[in-house]
N, C-alpha and C positions, 0 to 999 in steps of 0.2 A: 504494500500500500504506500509505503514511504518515497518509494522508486516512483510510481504514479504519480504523485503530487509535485515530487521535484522536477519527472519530465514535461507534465503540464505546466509547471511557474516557468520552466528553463525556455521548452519550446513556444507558450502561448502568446510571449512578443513578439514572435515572428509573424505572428497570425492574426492579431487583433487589430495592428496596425494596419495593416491594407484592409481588411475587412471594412473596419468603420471608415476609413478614408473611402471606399466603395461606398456605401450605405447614404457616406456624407454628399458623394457627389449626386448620387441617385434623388437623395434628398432635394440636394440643388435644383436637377433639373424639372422636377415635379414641382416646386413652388412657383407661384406666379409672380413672376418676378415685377408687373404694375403694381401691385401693391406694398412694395417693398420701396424703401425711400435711394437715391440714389448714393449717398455715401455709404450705406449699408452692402448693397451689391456687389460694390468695389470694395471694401474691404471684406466681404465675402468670397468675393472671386479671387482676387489676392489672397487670400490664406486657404483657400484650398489648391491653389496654383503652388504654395508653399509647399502645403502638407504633401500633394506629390513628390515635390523636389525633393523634400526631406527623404520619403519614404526609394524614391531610386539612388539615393546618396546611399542611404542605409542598404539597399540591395549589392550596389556595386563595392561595397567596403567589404561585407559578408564573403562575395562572389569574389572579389580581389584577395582575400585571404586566405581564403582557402587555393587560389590558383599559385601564388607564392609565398606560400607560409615563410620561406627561410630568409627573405630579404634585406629584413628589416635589423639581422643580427637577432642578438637575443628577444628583443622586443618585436612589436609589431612594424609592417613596412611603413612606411612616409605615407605612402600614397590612403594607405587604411585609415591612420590616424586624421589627413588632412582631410578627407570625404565625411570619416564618422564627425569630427568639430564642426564643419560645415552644415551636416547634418543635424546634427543638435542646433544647431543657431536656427535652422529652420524651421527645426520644430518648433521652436519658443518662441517665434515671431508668429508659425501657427496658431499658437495655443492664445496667445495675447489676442488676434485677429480673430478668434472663435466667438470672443464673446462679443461681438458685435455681429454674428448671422444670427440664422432668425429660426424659431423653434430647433424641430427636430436635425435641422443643420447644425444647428450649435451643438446639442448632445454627441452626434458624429465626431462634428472635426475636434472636440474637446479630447473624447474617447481616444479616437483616432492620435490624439499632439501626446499625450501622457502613454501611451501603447510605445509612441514612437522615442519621447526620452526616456 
């Protein structure tokens, strides 16, 4: 049982993250965007344009790591390090941009920024 819970906490950031970042866009495009105010949209669209970015930073760092695990010397490669930092910066410009979408957007890309840092 104890194995189960660590490979669900270990693995379920892989999975939650693109999920709701899914769920968030799906969300988007089903809102009607007239009655949504114009600064709102834009930085709706903007932070999910983020939360993307963030989430293929975080794929390519993953996919980069494991293609040259030994590069980096002891530590991890340059290139892992400087995608995941970039990575995280995006989330947390995501997650700050969440709270101004609207309903069941916001819960997403909320879900979705906290998955991703």
């Amino acid at each position: 049982m104890a194995e189960f819970i660590y490979k669900t906490l270990a693995y379920g950031g892989f999975i939650v993250a693109p999920l709701c970042c899914g769920w968030a866009w799906w969300s988007w495009i089903r809102t009607e965007k007239s009655s949504i105010r114009p600064w709102r949209r834009i930085a709706s669209e903007l932070g999910l344009g983020l939360l993307s970015a963030g989430i293929g930073l975080g794929v390519f760092s993953i996919s980069y790591l494991y293609k040259h695990p030994y590069l980096g010397g002891p530590g991890l490669p340059d290139a892992t390090i400087t995608s995941m930092e970039a990575g995280a910066v995006f989330g947390l410009a995501a997650f700050l941009m969440s709270f101004l979408a609207k309903s069941w957007t916001r819960i997403a890309m909320v879900l979705s920024s906290i998955g991703l840092l």
